[in-house]
N, C-alpha and C positions, 0 to 999 in steps of 0.2 A: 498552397504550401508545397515545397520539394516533398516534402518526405509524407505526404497524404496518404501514401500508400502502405508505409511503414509497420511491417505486424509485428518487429521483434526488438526489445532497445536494452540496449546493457550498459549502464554505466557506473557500475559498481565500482569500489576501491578507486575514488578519484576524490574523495573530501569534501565533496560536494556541501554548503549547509543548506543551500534553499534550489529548489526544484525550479526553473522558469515555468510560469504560466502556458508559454506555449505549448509547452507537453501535452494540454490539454486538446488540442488542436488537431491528433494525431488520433481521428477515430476509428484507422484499421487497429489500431497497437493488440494484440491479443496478448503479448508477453512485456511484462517492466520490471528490471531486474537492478534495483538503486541498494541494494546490498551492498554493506560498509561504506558509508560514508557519514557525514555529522550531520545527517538532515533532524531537525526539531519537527518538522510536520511536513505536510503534503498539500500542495494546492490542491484550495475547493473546486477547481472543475473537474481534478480528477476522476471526478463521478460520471463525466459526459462521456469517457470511453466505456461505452454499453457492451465495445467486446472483449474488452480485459478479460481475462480465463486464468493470466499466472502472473501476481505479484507477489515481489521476494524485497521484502524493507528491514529484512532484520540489520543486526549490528549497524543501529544508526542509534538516534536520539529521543525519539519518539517517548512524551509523556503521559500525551491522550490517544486513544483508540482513532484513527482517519475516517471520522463518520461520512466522510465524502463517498465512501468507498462499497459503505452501503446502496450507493444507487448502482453499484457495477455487479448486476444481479447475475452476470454470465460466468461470475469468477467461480472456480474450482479450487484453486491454492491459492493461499494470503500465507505468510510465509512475515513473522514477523519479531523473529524470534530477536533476543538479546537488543531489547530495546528497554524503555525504564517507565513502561504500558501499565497501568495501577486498577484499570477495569477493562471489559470488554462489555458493550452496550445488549439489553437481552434481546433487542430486536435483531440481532446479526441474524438467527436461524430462521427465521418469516424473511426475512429481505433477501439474504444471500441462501436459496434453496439449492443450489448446484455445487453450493461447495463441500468438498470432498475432506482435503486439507485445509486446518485450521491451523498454524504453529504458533506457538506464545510461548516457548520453554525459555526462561531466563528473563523473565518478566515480573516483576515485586507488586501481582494480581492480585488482590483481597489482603495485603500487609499494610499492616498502618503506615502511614508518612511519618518518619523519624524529623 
């Protein structure tokens, strides 16, 4: 792949709803930054970029937690704020040991489903 090298990718504010698969591809990535756009979820290989360190998914669409994200145990900031997120899984703090920032503010966490 051209961009194998790739440690930085921004493509926020583009409307994006689905992520391609190749994203997965890219296992220098240490920063993904898909803030605002209309993503519903995250492909499951997400989890193969082992050096992810800073991902930023808020103001999407998000209704489950990206359990994929669990295996990117090098993450520091998950940034996931103003999505429509209803739990976070207890296992995050045993999987993700490095993370620093956690964000979920604007997220309807422990509120019954209307």
């Amino acid at each position: 792949y051209f961009y194998a090298h790739l440690e930085s990718l921004n493509l926020s504010n583009n409307q994006l709803s689905v992520l391609p698969g190749s994203i997965c591809h890219l296992g220098a990535l240490v920063e993904l930054d898909v803030s605002s756009n209309d993503l519903e979820e995250l492909p499951q290989g997400i989890g193969e970029l082992s050096k992810l360190v800073k991902v930023d998914v808020s103001y999407n669409r998000l209704t489950f937690f990206p359990h994929a994200l669990l295996d990117c145990t090098n993450l520091e900031l998950l940034n996931l704020e103003e999505n429509n997120i209803g739990s976070v899984p207890n296992e995050i703090a045993l999987k993700l040991t490095n993370l620093q920032n956690l964000l979920l503010d604007g997220n309807p966490i422990g509120k019954p489903k209307k």
